[in-house]
C-alpha positions as CSV (number, residue, x, y, z in Angstrom):
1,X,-80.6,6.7,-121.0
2,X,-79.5,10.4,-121.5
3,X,-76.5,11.7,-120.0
4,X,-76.0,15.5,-119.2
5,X,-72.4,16.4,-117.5
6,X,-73.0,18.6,-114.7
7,X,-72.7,22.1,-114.6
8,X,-69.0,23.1,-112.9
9,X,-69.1,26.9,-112.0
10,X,-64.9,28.1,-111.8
11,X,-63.8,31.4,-110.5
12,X,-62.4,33.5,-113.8
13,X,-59.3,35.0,-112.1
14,X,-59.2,39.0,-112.8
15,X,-55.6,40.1,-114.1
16,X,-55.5,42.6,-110.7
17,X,-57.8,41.9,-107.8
18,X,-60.8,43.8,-107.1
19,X,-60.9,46.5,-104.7
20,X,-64.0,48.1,-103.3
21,X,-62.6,51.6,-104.1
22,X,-63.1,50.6,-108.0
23,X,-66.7,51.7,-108.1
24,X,-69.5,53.1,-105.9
25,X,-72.2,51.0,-106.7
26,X,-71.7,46.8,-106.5
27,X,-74.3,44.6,-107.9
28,X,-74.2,40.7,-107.3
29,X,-76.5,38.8,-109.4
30,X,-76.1,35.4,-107.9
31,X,-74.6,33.8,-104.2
32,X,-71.9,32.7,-106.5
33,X,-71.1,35.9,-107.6
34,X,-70.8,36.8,-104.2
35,X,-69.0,33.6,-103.2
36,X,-65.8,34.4,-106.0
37,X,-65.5,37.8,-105.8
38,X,-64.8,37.7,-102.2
39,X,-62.2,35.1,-103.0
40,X,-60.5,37.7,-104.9
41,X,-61.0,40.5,-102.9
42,X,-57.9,42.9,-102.1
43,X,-58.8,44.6,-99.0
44,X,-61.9,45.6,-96.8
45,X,-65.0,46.8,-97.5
46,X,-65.2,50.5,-97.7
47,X,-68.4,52.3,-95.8
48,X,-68.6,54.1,-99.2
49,X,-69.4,51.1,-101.2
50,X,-73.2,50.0,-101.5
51,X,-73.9,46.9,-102.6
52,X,-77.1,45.5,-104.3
53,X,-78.3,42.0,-104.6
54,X,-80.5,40.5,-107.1
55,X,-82.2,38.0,-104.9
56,X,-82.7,36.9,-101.6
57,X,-80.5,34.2,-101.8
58,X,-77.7,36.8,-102.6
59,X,-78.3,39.1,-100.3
60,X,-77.8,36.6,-97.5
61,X,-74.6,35.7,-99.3
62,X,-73.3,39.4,-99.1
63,X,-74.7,39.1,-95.3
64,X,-72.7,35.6,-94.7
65,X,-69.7,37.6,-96.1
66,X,-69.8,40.2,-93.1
67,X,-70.3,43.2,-95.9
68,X,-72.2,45.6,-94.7
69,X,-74.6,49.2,-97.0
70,X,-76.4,46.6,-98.7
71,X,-79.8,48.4,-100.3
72,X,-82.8,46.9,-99.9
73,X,-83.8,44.4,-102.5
74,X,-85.6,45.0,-105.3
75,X,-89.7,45.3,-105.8
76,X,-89.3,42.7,-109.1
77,X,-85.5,41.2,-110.1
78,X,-85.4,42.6,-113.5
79,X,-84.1,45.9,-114.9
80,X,-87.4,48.2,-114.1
81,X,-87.2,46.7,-110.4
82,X,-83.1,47.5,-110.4
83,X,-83.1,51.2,-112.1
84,X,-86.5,52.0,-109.4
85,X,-83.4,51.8,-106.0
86,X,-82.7,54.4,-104.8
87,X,-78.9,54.0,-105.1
88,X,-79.7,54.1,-109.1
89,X,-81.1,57.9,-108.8
């Protein structure tokens, strides 16, 4: 018998919480992404702030989250697919 321990995934606490006026652009590469950063979140979600999600999986996350100017998702999840948004030109 092999044993493996299982993978625990942690929020890393930021020295100041994240605010949405920080940056323009937000990219979430994973629900669990999504999932910690709104645990540290320090106020609403700006209209200003778009949001792009690598993944279907976290897109709906971001939806389940209530945040809205998400951009449509990506023709392939890699860098070519990412850069070729609009929000990227």
């Amino acid at each position: 018998m092999i044993e493996c321990p299982a993978l625990q995934i942690e929020t890393q606490v930021l020295p100041t919480s994240p605010s949405w006026h920080q940056q323009d652009v937000w990219v979430f590469v994973s629900r669990n992404a999504v999932l910690h950063f709104a645990k540290q979140l320090a106020c609403e979600q700006s209209h200003r702030a778009k949001l792009v999600a690598v993944g279907a999986a976290t897109a709906e996350a971001i939806a389940l989250e209530g945040w809205i100017n998400s951009q449509p998702l990506p023709s392939s999840y890699d860098s070519e697919g990412m850069l070729a948004l609009a929000v990227f030109k």
